[in-house]
C-alpha positions as CSV (number, residue, x, y, z in Angstrom):
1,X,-19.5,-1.0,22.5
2,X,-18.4,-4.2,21.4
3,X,-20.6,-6.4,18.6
4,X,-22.9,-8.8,19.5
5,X,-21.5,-11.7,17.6
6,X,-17.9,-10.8,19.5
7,X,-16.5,-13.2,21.7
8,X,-13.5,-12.2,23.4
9,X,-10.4,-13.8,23.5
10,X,-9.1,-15.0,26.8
11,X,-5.1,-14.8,26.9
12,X,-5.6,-13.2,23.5
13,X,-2.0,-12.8,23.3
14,X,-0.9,-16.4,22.8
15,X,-2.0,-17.3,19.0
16,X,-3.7,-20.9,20.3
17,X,-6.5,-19.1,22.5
18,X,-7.6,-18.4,19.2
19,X,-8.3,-21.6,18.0
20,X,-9.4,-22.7,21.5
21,X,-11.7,-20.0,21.3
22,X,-13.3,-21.3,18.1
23,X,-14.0,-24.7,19.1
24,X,-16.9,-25.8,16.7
25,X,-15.1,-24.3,13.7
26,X,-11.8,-26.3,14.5
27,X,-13.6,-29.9,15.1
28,X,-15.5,-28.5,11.6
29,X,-12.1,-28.5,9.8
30,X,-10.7,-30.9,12.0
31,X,-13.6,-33.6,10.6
32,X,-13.7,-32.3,7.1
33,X,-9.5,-31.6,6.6
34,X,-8.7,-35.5,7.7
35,X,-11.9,-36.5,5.8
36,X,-10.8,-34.4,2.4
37,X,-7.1,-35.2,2.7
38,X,-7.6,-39.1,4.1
39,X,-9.5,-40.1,1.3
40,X,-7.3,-37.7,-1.2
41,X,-5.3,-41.3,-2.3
42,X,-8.8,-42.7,-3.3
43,X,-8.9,-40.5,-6.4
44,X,-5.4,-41.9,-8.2
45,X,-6.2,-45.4,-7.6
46,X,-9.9,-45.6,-8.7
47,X,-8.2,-43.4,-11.7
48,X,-6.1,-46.5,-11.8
49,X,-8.4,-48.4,-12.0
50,X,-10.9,-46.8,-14.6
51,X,-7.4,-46.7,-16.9
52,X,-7.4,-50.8,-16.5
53,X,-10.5,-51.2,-17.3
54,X,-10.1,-49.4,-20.7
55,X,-6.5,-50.7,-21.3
56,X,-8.0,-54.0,-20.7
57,X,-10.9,-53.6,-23.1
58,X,-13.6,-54.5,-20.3
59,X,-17.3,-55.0,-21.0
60,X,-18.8,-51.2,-21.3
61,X,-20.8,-52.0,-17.6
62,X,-17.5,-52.7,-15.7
63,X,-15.9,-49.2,-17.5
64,X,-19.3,-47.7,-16.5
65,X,-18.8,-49.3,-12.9
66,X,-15.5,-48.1,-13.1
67,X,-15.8,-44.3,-14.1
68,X,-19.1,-43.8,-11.8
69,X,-16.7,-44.7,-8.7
70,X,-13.9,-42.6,-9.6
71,X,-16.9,-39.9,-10.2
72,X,-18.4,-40.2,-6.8
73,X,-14.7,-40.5,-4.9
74,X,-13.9,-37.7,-6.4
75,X,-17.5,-35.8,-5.7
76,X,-17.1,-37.1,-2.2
77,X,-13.6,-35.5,-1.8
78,X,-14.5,-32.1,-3.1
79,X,-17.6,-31.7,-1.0
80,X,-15.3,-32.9,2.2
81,X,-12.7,-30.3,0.6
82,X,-15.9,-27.4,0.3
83,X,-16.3,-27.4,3.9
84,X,-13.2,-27.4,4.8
85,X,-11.7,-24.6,3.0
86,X,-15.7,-22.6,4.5
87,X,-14.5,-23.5,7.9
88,X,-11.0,-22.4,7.7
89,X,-12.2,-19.3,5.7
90,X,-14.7,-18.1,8.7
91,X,-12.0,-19.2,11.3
92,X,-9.8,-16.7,9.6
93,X,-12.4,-14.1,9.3
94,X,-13.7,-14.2,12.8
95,X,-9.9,-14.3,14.1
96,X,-9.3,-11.1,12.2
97,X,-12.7,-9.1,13.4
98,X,-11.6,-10.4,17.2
99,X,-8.2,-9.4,16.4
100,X,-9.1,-5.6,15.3
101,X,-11.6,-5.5,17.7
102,X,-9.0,-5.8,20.3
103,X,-6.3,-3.7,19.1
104,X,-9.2,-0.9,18.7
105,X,-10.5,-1.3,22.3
106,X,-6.6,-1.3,23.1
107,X,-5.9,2.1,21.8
108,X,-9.1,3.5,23.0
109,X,-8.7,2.2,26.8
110,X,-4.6,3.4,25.9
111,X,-3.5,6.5,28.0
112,X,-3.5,10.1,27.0
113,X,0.8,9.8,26.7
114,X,0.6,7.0,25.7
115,X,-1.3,7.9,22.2
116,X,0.9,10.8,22.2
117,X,3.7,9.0,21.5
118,X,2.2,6.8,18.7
119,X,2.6,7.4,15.0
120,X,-1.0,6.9,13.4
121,X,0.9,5.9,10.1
122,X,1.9,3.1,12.3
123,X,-1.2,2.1,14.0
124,X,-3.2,2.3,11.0
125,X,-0.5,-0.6,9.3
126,X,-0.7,-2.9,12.4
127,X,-4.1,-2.9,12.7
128,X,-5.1,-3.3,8.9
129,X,-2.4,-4.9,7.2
130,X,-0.5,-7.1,10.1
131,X,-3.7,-8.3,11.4
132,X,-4.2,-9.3,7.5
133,X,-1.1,-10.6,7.2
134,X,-1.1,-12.4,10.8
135,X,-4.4,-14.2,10.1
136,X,-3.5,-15.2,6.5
137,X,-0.2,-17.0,8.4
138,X,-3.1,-18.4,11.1
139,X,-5.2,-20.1,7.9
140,X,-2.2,-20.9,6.0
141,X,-0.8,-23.4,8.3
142,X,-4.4,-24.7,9.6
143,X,-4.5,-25.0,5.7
144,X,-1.5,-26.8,5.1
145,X,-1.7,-28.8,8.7
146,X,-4.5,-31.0,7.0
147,X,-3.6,-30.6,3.3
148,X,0.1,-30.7,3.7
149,X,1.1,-33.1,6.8
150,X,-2.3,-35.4,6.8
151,X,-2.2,-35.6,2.5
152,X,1.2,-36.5,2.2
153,X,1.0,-39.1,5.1
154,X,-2.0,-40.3,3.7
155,X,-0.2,-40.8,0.1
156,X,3.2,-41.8,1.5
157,X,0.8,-44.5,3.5
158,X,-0.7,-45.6,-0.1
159,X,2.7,-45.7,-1.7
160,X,4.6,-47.7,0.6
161,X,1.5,-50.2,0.0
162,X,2.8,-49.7,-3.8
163,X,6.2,-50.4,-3.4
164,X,8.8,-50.0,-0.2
165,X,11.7,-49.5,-2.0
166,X,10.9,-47.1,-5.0
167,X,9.1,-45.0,-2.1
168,X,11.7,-44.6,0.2
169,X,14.0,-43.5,-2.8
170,X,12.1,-41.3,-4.9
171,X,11.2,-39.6,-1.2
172,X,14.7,-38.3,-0.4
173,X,14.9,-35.7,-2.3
174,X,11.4,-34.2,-0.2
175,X,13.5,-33.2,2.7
176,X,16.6,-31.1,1.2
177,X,13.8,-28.9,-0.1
178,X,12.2,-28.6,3.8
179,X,16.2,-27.9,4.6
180,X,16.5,-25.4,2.4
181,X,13.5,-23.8,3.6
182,X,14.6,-23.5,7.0
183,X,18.0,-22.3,6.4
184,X,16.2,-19.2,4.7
185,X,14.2,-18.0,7.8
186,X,16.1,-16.0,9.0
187,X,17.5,-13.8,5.9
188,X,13.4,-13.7,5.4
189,X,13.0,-12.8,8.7
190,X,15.3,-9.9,8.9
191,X,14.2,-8.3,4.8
192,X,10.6,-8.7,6.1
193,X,10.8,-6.7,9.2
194,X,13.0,-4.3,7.2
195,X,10.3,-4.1,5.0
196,X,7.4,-3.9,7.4
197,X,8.9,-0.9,9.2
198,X,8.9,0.8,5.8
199,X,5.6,0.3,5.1
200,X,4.4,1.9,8.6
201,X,6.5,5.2,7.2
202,X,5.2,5.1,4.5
203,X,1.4,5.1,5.6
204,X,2.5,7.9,8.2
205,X,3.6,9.9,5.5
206,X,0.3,9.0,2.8
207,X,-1.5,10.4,6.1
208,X,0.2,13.6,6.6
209,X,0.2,14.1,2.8
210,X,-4.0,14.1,3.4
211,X,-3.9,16.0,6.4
212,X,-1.9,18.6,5.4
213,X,-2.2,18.5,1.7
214,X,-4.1,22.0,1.4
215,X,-1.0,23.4,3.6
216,X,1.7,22.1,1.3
217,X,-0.4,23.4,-2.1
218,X,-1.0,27.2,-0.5
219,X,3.1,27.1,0.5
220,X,3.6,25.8,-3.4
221,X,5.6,22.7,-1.4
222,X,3.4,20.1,-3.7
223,X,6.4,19.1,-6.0
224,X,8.9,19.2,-3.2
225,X,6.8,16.9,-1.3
226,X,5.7,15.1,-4.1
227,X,10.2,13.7,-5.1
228,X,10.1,13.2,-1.3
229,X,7.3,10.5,-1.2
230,X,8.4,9.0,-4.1
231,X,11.9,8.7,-3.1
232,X,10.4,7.1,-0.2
233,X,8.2,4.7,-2.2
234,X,11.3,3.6,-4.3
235,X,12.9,2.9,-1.1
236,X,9.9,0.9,0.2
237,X,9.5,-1.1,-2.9
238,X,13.1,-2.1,-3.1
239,X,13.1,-3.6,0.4
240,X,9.1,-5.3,-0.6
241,X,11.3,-6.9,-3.5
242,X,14.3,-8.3,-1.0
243,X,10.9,-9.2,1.4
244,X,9.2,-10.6,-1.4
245,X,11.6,-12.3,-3.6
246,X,13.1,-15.6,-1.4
247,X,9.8,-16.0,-0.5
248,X,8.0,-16.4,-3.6
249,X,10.9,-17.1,-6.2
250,X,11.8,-19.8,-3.8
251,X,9.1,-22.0,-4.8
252,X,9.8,-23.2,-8.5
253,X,13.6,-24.4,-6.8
254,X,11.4,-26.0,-4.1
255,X,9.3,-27.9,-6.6
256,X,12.6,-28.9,-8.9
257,X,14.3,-30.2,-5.6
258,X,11.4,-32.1,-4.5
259,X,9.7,-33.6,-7.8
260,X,13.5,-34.8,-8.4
261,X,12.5,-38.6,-7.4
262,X,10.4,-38.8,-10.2
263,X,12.8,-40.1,-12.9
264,X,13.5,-43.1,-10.1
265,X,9.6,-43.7,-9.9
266,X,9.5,-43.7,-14.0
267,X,12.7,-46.3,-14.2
268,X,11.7,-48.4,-11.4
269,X,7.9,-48.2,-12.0
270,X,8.4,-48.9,-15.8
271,X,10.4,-51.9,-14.9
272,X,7.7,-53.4,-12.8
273,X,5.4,-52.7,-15.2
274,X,7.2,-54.5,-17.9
275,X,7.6,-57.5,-15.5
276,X,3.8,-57.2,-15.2
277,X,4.5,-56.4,-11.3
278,X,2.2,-53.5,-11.7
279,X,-0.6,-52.5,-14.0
280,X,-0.5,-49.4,-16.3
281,X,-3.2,-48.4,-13.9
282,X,-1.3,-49.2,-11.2
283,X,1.7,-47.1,-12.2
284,X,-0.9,-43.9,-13.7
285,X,-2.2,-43.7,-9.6
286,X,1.3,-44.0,-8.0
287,X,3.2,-41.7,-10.3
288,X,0.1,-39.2,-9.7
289,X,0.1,-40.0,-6.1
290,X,3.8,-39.0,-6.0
291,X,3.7,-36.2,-7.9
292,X,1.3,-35.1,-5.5
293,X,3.2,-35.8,-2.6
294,X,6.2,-33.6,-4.0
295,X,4.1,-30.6,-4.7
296,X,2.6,-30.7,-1.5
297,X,5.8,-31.2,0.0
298,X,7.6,-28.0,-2.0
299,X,4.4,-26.1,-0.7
300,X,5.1,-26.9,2.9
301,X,8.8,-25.8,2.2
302,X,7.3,-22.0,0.7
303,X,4.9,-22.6,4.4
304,X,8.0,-22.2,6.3
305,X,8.5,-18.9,4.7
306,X,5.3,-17.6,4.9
307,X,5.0,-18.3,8.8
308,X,8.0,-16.4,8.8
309,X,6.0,-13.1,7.7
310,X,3.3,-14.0,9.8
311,X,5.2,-14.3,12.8
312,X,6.5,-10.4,12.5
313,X,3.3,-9.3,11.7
314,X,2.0,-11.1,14.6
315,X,4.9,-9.7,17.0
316,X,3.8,-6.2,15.8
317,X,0.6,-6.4,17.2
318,X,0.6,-8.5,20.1
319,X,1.3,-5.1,22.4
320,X,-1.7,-4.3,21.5
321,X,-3.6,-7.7,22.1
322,X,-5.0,-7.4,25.4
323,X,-8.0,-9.1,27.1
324,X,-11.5,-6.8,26.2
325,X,-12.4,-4.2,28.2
326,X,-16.1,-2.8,28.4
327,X,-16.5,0.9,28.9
328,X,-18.8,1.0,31.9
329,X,-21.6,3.5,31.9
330,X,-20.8,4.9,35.2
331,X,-22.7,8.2,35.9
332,X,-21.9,9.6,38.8
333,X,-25.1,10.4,41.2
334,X,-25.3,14.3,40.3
335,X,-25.8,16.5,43.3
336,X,-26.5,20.1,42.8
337,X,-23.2,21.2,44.5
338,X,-19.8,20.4,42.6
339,X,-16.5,21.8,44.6
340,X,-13.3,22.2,42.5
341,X,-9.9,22.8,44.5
342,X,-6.9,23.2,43.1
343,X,-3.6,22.8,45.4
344,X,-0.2,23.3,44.2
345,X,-1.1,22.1,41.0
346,X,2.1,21.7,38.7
347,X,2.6,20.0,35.0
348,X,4.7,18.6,32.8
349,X,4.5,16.5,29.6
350,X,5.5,12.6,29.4
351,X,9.2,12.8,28.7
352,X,9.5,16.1,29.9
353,X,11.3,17.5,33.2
354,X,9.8,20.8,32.3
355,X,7.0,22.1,34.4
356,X,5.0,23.9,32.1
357,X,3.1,25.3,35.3
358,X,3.9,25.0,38.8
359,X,1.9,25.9,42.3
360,X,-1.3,26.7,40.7
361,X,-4.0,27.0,43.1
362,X,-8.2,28.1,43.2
363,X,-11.3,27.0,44.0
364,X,-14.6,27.3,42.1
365,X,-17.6,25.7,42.5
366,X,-21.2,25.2,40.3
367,X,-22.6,28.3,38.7
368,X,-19.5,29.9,38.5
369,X,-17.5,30.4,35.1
370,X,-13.7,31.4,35.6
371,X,-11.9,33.2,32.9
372,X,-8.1,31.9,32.3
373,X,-5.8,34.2,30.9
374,X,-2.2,34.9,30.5
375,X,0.6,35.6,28.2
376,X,1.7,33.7,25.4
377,X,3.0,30.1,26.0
378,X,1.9,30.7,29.9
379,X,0.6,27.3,30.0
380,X,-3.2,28.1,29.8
381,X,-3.7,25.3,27.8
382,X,-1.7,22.9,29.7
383,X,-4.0,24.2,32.6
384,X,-7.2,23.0,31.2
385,X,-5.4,19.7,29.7
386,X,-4.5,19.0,33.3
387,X,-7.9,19.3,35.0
388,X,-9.3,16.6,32.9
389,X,-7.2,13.8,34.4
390,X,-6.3,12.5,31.0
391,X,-2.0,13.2,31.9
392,X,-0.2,12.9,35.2
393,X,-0.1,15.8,37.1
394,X,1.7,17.1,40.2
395,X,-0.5,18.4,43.7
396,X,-3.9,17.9,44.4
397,X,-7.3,18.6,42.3
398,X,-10.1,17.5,43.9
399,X,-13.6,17.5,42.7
400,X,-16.5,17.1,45.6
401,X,-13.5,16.7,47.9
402,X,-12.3,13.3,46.0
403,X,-8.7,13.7,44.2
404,X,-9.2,13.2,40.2
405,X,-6.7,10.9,39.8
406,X,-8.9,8.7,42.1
407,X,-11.6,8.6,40.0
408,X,-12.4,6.1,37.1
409,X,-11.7,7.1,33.1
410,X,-15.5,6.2,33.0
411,X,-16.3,8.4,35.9
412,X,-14.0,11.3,34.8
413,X,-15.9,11.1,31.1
414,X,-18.9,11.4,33.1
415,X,-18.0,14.6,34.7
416,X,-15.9,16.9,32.7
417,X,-16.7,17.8,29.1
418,X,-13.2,19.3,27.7
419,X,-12.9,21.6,24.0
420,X,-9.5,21.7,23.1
421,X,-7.9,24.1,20.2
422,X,-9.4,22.4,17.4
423,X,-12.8,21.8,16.6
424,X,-12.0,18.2,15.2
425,X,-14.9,18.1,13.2
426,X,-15.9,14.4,11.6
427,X,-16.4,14.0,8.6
428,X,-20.3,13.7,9.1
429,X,-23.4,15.2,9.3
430,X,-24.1,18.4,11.8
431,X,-25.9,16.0,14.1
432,X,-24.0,13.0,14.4
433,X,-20.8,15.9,15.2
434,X,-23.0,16.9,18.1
435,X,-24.3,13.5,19.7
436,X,-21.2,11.4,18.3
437,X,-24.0,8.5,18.4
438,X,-25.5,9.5,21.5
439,X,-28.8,9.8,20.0
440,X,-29.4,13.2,22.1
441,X,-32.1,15.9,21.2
442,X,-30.2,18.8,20.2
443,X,-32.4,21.7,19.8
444,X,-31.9,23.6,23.4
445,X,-27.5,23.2,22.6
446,X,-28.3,24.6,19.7
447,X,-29.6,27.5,20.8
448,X,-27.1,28.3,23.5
449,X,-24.2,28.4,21.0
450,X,-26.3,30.7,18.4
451,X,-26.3,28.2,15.9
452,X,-30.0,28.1,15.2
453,X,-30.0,30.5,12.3
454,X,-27.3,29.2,10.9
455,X,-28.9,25.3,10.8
456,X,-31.9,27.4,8.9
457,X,-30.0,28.7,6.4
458,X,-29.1,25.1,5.4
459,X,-31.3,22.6,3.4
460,X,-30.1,19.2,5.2
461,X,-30.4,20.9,8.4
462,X,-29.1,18.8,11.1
463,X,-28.3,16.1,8.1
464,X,-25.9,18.9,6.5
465,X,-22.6,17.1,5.6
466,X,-19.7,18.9,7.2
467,X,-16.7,17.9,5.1
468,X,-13.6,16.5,6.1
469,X,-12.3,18.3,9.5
470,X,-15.8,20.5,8.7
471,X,-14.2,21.8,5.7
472,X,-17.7,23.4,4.1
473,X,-18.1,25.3,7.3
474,X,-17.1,28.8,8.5
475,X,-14.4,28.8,10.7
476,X,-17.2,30.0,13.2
477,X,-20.1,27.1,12.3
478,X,-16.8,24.5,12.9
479,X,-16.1,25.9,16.8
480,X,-19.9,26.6,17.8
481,X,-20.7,22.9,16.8
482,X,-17.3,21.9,18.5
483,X,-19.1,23.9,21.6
484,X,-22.4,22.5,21.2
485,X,-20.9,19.0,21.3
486,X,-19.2,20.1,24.7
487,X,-21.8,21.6,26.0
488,X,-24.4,18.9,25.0
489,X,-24.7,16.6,28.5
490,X,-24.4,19.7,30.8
491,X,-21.6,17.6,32.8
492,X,-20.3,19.3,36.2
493,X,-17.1,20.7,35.1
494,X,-17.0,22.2,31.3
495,X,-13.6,23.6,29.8
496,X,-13.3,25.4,27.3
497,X,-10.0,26.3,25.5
498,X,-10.2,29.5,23.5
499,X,-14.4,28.5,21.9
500,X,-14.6,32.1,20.9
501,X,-11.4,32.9,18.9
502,X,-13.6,32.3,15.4
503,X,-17.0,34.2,16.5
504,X,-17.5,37.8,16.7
505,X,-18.0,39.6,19.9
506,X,-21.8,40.1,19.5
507,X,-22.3,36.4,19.0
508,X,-19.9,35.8,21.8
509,X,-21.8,38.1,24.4
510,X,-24.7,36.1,22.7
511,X,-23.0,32.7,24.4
512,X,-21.9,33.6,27.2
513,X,-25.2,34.7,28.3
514,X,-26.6,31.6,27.5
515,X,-24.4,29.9,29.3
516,X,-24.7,32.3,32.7
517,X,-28.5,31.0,32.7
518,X,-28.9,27.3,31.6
519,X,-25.6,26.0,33.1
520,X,-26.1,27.2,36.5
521,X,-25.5,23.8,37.7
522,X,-22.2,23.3,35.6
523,X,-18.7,24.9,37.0
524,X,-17.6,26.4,33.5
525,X,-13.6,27.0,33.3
526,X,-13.3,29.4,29.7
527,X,-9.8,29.6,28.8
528,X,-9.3,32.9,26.2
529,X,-7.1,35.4,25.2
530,X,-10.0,37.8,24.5
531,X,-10.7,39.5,27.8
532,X,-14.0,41.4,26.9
533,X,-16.4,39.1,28.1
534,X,-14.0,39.0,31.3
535,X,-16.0,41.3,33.1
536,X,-19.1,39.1,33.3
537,X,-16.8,36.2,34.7
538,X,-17.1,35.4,38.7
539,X,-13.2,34.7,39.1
540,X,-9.8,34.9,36.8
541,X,-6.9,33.7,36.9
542,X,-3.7,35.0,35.3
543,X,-1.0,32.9,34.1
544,X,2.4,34.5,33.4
545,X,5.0,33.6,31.7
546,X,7.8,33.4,34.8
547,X,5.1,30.7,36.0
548,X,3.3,33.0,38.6
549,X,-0.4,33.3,38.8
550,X,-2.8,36.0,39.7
551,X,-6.6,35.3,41.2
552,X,-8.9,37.9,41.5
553,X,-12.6,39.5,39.9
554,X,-12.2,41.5,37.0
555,X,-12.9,45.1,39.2
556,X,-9.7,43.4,41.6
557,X,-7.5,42.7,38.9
558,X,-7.9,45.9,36.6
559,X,-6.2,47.7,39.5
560,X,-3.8,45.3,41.0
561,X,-2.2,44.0,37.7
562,X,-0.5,46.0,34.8
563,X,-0.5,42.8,32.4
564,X,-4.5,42.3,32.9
565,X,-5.0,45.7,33.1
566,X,-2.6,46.3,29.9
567,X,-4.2,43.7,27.7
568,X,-7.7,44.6,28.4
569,X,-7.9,48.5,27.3
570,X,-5.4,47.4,24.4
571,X,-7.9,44.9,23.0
572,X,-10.9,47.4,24.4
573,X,-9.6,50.5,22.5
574,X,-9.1,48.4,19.2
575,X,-12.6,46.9,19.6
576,X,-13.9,50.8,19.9
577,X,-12.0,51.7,16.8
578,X,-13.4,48.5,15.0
579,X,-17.0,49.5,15.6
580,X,-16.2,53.4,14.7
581,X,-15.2,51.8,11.8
C-alpha cells in the first residue's frame, strides 16, 4: 500500500518527470530563485551607496535613508532566498520518498529469480545511499541553476553597466576554471563508480557479518573475519579518497583560477577612482559584485563534479525506477471444491539446465492432506517451491482446472499459503509475526498449532517481542508461529515444508489433528522427513533420488516400497526406544 501523500511518477525513469511532476514546487522556486538571485546585485550597490554617504560626510538623515535601504534590500533578498532554499529542500525530499517508494514497489512486484540473483548488500546501497546521493545531485543543480547561472548573469548584467572593459577582462579567467572542470569528468567519473561498487560490498558484507555473526563467534572465525572486513574497509576507503579527492580538493584551484581578475578590477578600478570616474562606493559594490561572481562561478565549476556522482548514482537505480504498481486485492470467489493436478511436472532453477525433478504427476483435491517424502536432496522442496508459481516450471499444474501460471501474483497470494525451511521470524511482536499487518483475530490459529499454553506462559502475550529472526524463542515457538502465520487465512492450497522438524511428536499428532478438522476445506500438501504422522495422511508421494516418484496410501506403500517401508520402521523402532527410555 502506497501513502497517501504519494504521487507517482509517470516515465519515472527520465530525471525531468520529476520536476514535471512537482509543478507548484518548481514555479515556487522558479519565482523565489529569479526573485533572490535578480535582486542579489541590489545589495553591493545600495552598500555602495551607504559607504558614499559616510565617505561624503552626509547629513545623519540621508546616512539613515541610506542604511534603512540597504537594510530592507538586503531583508527583502533573504526572505526571497528563505523560500527558495524551503522549496528546493521539499522538492528534494519528496523526489527522494517517490524515488524509494518506487524502487521498493520495484523489488516487491520483482520475480522470485529475479530476487534470487540480487545481493541485498547491494539493494540496500542503491536504495538508501544512491537515492541520497541522486537527489542531492537533483537539488544541487536546481540550486545552482538560479544561484549560479541567474546570479552571475544578473551581476555580469550590473557590471557591464559599471564598466565594459574592466568586465570583460577581469571575466576571462571564469571560464578556464569551467574548462578545467569539465576535463575532470571523466577520471571522476570512472574513481566514483569504482568507488560506489565498493561500497555495495561492503554493505553486503556489514549484512552477513549481522546475519551470521552468532555462526562465526561459535566456529571462533570472529578475528578471521574481523582482518577480512577491515582489509576490505581499507580498500573501500582508499578508492572514497581517489572518489573524493578531485572533487572536493578541486575547489580552492577553482576559486584561485577564477578570483584571478581581481588584481585587473583593483588597478583599473583604483585608476577610475583616482580620476574620480567612480566613487569609493562605486568601486566597494563592483569589486564585491565581482568577487561574487568568481565564487559563484568556481562553485558551478565543483557543480560539474558533483553531477558527475549524481549521474552514477542515478544510473544505479534507474532499473529499478519503474511506473507504480498497486497490489490489487483480488480474492478469488472461494467455492467449496479446489482440484489440484499435476502433469508431468519438472523443475529447474534460473540459470540451471538441471532438472531438480522431472515427470511428477498427482491429483488432490480439498480436505485431503498429502504427505511428501523422499530421500535426501530428492527435490521435495523444490516440489513445494514449484506449486506456488513463484519460479518457472515445466508441464502442467492446474488448480480448479486453470493452469497456475495463468493466474495473477495477486490471485496466486490469494490461494496458496506456502512455509518454507525457515521460520523467518520479524523482528516483532508474536502478533504482528502472525497477521504481518493484517489486523486478523488470531485466537482459533492459535489453537490449531498448540501454541495457546505457550502465549500463557508469557506476560506480553500476543505483544511478546520475538527477537531478531525470533531469537528469544524455542526453536519450536519460532516454527508453530511460522505455521500459525500460514495457516492464518485458511487459503485453498497450504504447503508446508518440513513445520514439524522442531516439535515433538505429541505436539505434532496434537496439529495434525487440528488440521484434519478445521481445514477440511483447504487441500494441505505437508512435506517431511518424519513419516509417523504418515499414516493419518490420504495420499503420499515418494521422491527418490534417480528422480522417480512413488504414489500411493500409507497401507499401499508399506508393501510396495522398500525405501518407505525402510524409513518408516527405522524412525518407528527409534521412536519406541525413545519412549522406553
Amino acid at each position: 500500500m502506497k501513502s497517501p501523500e504519494f504521487t507517482p511518477v509517470v516515465k519515472p525513469d527520465r530525471l525531468i518527470e520529476y520536476w514535471k511532476r512537482e509543478k507548484f514546487v518548481v514555479l515556487m522556486i522558479v519565482i523565489f530563485g529569479i526573485g533572490f538571485n535578480g535582486a542579489s546585485f541590489l545589495a553591493p550597490v545600495f552598500q555602495g551607496k551607504l559607504l558614499d554617504s559616510l565617505v561624503n560626510g552626509d547629513v545623519f538623515a540621508n546616512v539613515l535613508r541610506a542604511a534603512l535601504c540597504f537594510s530592507g534590500v538586503v531583508l527583502a533578498i533573504q526572505v526571497m532566498r528563505y523560500f527558495k532554499r524551503f522549496y528546493i529542500r521539499r522538492f528534494a525530499n519528496k523526489t527522494s520518498a517517490a524515488m524509494r517508494m518506487m524502487i521498493y514497489n520495484n523489488i516487491m512486484h520483482r520475480s522470485a529469480e529475479e530476487l534470487d540473483r540480487e545481493k541485498t548488500g547491494d539493494l540496500m546501497t542503491k536504495a538508501l545511499s544512491d537515492v541520497d546521493l541522486c537527489v542531492e545531485g537533483m537539488r544541487k543543480f536546481t540550486t545552482e541553476l538560479f544561484d549560479t547561472g541567474v546570479l552571475m548573469l544578473s551581476y555580469l548584467i550590473a557590471m557591464l553597466s559599471y564598466d565594459l572593459k574592466i568586465t570583460c577582462l577581469s571575466c576571462l579567467f571564469i571560464p578556464a576554471a569551467m574548462v578545467l572542470a569539465e576535463k575532470l569528468k571523466k577520471v571522476i567519473y570512472t574513481f566514483t563508480t569504482t568507488y560506489r561498487s565498493k561500497k555495495s560490498e561492503i554493505a553486503q558484507m556489514t549484512y552477513d557479518s549481522v546475519d551470521h555473526a552468532m555462526l562465526y563467534r561459535a566456529n571462533g572465525l570472529e578475528a578471521h573475519y574481523a582482518d577480512r572486513y577491515a582489509g576490505e574497509l581499507e580498500d573501500y576507503r582508499v578508492k572514497a579518497v581517489k572518489a573524493n579527492l578531485l572533487e572536493n580538493s578541486m575547489q580552492p584551484i577553482y576559486n584561485v583560477i577564477a578570483m584571478t581578475g581581481v588584481v585587473l578590477v583593483i588597478y583599473f578600478g583604483g585608476g577610475k577612482v583616482a580620476d574620480a570616474s567612480w566613487s569609493v562606493g562605486a568601486f566597494s559594490a563592483y569589486l564585491t559584485m565581482f568577487a561574487a561572481l568568481a565564487l559563484k562561478a568556481s562553485k558551478a565549476a565543483k557543480l560539474f563534479n558533483s553531477v558527475q556522482g549524481s549521474k552514477i548514482s542515478w544510473q544505479r537505480i534507474k532499473p529499478y525506477l519503474r511506473e507504480y504498481r498497486e497490489k490489487k486485492e483480488v480474492l478469488p470467489v472461494r467455492t467449496d471444491e479446489t482440484m489440484l493436478a499435476v502433469e508431468d511436472l519438472s523443475f529447474s532453477y534460473p540459470d540451471s539446465d538441471v532438472r531438480i525433478i522431472e515427470h511428477v504427476n498427482f491429483e488432490a483435491r480439498d480436505g485431503e492432506i498429502v504427505g511428501i517424502t523422499g530421500a535426501v536432496a530428492s527435490g521435495k522442496s523444490t516440489l513445494g517451491l514449484a506449486l506456488t508459481g513463484l519460479y518457472p516450471y515445466f508441464g502442467s499444474i492446474r488448480i480448479d482446472g486453470r493452469e497456475l501460471r495463468e493466474y495473477s501474483e495477486e490471485e496466486r497470494c490469494a490461494m496458496i499459503a506456502y512455509l518454507g525451511h525457515r521460520p523467518e521470524l520479524l523482528s516483532d511482536t508474536i502478533y504482528n509475526n502472525l497477521t504481518l499487518g493484517g489486523g486478523q483475530v488470531t485466537d482459533n490459529v492459535l489453537e490449531d498449532v498448540a501454541f495457546v499454553q505457550d502465549l500463557l506462559d508469557m506476560p506480553e502475550r500476543e505483544k511478546t517481542l520475538v527477537g531478531n529472526r525470533g531469537i528469544r524463542l524455542s526453536g519450536g515457538q519460532q516454527s508453530r508461529i511460522a505455521l500459525a502465520r500460514t495457516l492464518l487465512d485458511k487459503k485453498k492450497i497450504i504447503i508446508l515444508d518440513d513445520p514439524f522438524a522442531a516439535v515433538d511428536m505429541k505436539t505434532e499428532e496434537a496439529i495434525i489433528r487440528r488440521l484434519r478438522e478445521n481445514y477440511r476445506h483447504s487441500l494441505i500438501l505437508l512435506i517431511s522427513h518424519r513419516l509417523a504422522i504418515f499414516p493419518a495422511v490420504n495420499r503420499i508421494l515418494i521422491l527418490h533420488a534417480d528422480k522417480s516418484i512413488e504414489v500411493g496410501t500409507h497401507e499401499s506403500l508399506i508393501l510396495s516400497s522398500k525405501l518407505y517401508s525402510d524409513i518408516y520402521s527405522l524412525q518407528s523402532t527409534a521412536g519406541e526406544d525413545l519412549d522406553a527410555k
